[in-house]
N, C-alpha and C positions, 0 to 999 in steps of 0.2 A: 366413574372417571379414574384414569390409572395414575398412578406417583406420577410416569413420564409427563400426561394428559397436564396435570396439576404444576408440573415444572413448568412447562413451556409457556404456561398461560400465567405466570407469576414472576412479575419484573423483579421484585424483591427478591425472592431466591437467584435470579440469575446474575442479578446484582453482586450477590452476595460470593457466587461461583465465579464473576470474573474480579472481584475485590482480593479471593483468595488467590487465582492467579498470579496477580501481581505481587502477592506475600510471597507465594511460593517462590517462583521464579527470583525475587530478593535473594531468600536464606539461601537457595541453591546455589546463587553466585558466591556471595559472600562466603560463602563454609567450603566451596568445591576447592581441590588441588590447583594451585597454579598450573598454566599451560604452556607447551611451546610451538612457535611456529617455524613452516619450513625456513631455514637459513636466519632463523632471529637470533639473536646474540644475546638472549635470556630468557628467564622465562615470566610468563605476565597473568596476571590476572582473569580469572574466566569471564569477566565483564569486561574486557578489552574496550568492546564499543563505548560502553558510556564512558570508561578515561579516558576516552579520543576527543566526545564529544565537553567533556567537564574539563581537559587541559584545553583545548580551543579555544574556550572564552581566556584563558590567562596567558595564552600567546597574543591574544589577541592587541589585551592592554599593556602586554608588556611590549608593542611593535616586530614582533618575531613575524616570520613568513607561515601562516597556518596550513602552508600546501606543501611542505617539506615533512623529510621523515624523521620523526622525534624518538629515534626507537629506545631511548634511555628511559621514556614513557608508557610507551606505548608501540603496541604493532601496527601498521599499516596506515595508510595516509587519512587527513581528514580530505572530504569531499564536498561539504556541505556548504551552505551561501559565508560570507563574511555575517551576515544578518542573523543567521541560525546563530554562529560563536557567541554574538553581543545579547541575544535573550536567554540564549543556555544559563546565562551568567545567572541566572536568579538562581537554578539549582546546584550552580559549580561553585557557589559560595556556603553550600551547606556540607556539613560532613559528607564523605564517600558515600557512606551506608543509606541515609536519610533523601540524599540526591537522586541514588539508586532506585530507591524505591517509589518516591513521586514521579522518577521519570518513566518506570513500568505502568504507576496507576495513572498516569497522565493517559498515554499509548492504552490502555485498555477501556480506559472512562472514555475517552472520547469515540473510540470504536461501540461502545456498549451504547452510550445516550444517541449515537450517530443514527443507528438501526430504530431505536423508540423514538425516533422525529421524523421519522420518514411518514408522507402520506397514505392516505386511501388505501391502508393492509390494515386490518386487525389484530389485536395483541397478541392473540396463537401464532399467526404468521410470523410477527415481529422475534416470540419466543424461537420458532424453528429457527430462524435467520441464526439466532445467538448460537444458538444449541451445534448448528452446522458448522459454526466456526470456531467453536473453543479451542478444541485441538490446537488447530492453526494458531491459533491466538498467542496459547501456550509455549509454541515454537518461534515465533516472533519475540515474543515477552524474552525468552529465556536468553535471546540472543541480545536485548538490549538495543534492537535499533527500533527502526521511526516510521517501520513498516503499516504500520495496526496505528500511527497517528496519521498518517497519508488516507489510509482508507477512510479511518473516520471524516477524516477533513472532506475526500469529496462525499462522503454520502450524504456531512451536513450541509454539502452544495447546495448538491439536487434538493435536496429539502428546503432552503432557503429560497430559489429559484422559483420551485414550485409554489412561494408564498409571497412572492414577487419580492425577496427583502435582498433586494439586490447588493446592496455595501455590503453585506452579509455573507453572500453567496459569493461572492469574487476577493472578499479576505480569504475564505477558506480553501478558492483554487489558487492565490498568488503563494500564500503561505507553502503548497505544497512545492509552489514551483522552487521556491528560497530553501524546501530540504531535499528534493531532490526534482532536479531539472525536468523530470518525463513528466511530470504533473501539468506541464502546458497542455497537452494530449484532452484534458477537461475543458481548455478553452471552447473544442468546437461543442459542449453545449451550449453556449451562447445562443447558438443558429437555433434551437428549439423554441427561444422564448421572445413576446413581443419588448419596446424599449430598449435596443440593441445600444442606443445612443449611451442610455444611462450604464447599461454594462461595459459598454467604453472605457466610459471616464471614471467608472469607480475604480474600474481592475489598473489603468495607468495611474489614477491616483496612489491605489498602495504600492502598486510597483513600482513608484518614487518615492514611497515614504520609506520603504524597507531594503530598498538599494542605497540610499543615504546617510540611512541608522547608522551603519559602522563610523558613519566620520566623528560622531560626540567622542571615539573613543580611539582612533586613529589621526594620523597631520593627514590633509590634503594628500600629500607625498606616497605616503604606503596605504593611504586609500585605491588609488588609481594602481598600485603595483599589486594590491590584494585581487582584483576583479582580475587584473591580465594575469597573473598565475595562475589563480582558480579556472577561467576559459581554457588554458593551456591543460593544463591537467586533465579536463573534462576532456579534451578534442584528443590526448594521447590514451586516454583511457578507452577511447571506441576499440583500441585492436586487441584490447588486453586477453579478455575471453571470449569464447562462445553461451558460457549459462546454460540453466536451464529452460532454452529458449527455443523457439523457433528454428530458429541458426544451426543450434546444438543437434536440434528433432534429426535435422534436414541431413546434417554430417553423419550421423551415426548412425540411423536407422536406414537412409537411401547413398551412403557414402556419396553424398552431392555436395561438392568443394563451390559450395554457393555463396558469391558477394554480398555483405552484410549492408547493404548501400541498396543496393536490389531489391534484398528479401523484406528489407522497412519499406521499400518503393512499392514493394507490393499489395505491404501490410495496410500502410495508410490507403492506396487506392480502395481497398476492399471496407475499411473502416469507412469511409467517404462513399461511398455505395449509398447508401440506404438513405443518406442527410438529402437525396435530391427526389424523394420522396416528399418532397414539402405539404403536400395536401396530411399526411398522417402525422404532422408536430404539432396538433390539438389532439391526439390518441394519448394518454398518460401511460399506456404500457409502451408503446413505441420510443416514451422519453427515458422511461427506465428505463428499457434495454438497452438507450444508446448509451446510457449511465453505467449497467452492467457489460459493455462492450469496452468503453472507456479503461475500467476496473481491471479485465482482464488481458485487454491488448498492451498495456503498460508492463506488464511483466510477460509476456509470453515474445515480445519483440524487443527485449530489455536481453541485451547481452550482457549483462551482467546479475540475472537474473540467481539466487539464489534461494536455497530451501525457507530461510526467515520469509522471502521476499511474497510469498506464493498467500500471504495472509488476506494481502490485495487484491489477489487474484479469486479468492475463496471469497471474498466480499462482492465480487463483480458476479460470482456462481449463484448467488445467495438473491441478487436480486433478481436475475435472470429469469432463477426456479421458481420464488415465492411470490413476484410481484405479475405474475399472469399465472393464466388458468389453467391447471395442473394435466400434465401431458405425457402418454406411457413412456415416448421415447428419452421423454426430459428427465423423466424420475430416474431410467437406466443410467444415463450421463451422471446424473446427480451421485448417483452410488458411488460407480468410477471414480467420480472424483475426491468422494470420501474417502475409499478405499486404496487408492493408487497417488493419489496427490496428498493428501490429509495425512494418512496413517501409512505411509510408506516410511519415511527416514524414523519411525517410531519401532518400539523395540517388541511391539507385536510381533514383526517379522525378523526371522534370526537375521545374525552380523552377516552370513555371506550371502543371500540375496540383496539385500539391501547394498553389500557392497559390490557384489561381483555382474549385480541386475538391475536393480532401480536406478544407480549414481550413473553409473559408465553410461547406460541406453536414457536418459534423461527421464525415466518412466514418470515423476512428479509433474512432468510440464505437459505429459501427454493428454491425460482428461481434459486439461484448459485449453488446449489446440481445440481441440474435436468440440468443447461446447462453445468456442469463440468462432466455430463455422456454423455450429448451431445457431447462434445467437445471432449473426449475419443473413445465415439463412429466415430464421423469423423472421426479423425486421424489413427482408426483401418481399418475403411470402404468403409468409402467415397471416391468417386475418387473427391478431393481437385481441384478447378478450382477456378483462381485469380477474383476479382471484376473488373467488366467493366471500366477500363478507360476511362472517361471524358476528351478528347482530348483538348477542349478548356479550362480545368481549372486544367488541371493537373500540376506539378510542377517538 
């Protein structure tokens, strides 16, 4: 058996690899040069995101508008629920440093146990999973947002769902919806699984417990002014960019001045494809892939899709490939997207393709396109056949 052999099939070692992640990514912040952004009027911190995310809870109590721009703070706007500011508050009450770094190990533990809770793979499988994602992880982590807690959250959906532990599985898709809105996109697993009644009422239940939360620490008054800013921001934010998305693919590489209104009109009908296949929502690969389409349609139709964000999307790759039964044309994709999407904005490759090649023609978003028609094409075609279980290391 080789060291790699040995790694993959050893939760403690890789434990241990994404525990240092999260150190690493820490000191880098903390010890790198401040930075500046276009037209800012100082220069900030290379952890920007978490002050954005650690001032929000103290705007929050202190009645201030947490959708305005604090740039005496910080760069660039907060975006996230009213709900996310008021739980932030556990780690925005801890020194800078100490918040920093729980909020990385947060974001990587729950991506790491997310993959070790998933069904019917064995633990080689589950190790490749990690192994195919570090990188990404790495680029996520370093950036300090909530990309690698998103992914984790739905993976412990599907994992939930699949264990019928319903209140379970619908905290963990409302949760993503309160840090960033695409996470409804999760909703249509619902349709895969029987007791539709009970996934109902759990998922409105939290989604009144945690649209409410804010008022313990807001009046009545700028409760209702909090949600109507936040809506507003979100709905001026659709024209902001194109990303690395879809949208972006479409502009640059076919110079097609295409309606972003459209190209999601088209996106969802093709995602919605396969759910009327209903005889195949007792197949367990047919439900992970629609998990792993989930994963990946949320960033590749996400116009504001950037290089942190594609962690999500490397989690929707991960299940696609490992959780059915290995396939030449899948493993070629699979590279691609290691190669092209993983280790592109990495300093493998010199400053001027990366800058004058990958960024300008969206090259990162492009492996995710091509396996997110793959993955459609499966679920439409393919006769879905589970991944060989590994008797002596399964769990």
């Amino acid at each position: 058996m080789t060291a790699f052999q040995r790694l993959v099939i050893s939760k403690r070692s890789l434990m241990y690899i994404v525990l240092g992640i999260a150190a690493f990514a820490t000191l880098q912040s903390v010890f790198s040069h401040p930075k500046s952004f276009p037209n800012g009027p100082q220069l900030y911190t290379t952890y920007n995101n978490y002050v954005i995310f650690k001032q929000s809870f103290f705007h929050l109590i202190e009645g201030k508008n947490l959708y305005r721009w604090h740039v005496t703070e910080h760069w660039d706007l907060y975006k996230y629920s009213p709900a996310f500011a008021l739980v932030f508050g556990i780690l925005s009450i801890m020194p800078t440093f100490v918040g920093l770094f729980f909020w990385n190990l947060l974001n990587v533990a729950v991506i790491f146990f997310s993959v070790y809770y998933l069904p019917r793979i064995d633990l080689r499988a589950k190790g490749l999973m990690v192994t195919f994602m570090l990188v990404e992880l790495l680029t996520a982590t370093q950036n300090e947002q909530s990309n690698a807690l998103i992914a984790g959250l739905l993976l412990f959906a599907f994992g939930f769902l699949e264990r019928d532990k319903y209140w379970l599985a619908s905290l963990c898709i409302v949760c993503t919806i309160f840090i960033k809105l695409f996470g409804i996109v999760a909703l249509a697993l619902y349709l895969l699984y029987p007791n539709k009644l009970k996934l109902a009422y759990t998922t409105a239940a939290w989604v009144l417990l945690l649209t409410v939360l804010p008022i313990v620490a807001v009046s009545p008054t700028q409760f209702v002014v909090l949600y109507k800013t936040w809506w507003k921001l979100l709905a001026a934010d659709r024209d902001f960019s194109d990303g690395l998305s879809v949208i972006g693919w479409l502009k640059i590489w076919f110079s097609m001045n295409v309606n972003k209104t459209y190209v999601n009109l088209v996106g969802v009908a093709l995602f919605c494809l396969p759910l009327l296949k209903i005889k195949s929502y007792s197949n367990f690969v047919f439900r992970a892939l629609m998990l792993a389409s989930v994963l990946v349609w949320v960033v590749i139709f996400n116009h504001r899709a950037e290089s942190p964000t594609f962690i999500i999307a490397i989690a929707g790759v991960a299940v696609w490939y490992y959780m059915q039964a290995p396939d030449r044309l899948n493993y070629v994709l699979l590279v691609l997207a290691f190669v092209f999407t993983t280790l592109s904005p990495t300093d493998l490759f010199p400053p001027f393709i990366r800058n004058e090649f990958f960024w300008p023609y969206v090259v990162k978003a492009v492996p995710c396109i091509l396996i997110w028609g793959k993955i459609i094409y499966d679920l439409l075609f393919t006769d879905l056949q589970p991944r060989p279980v590994a008797a002596e290391v399964a769990e």
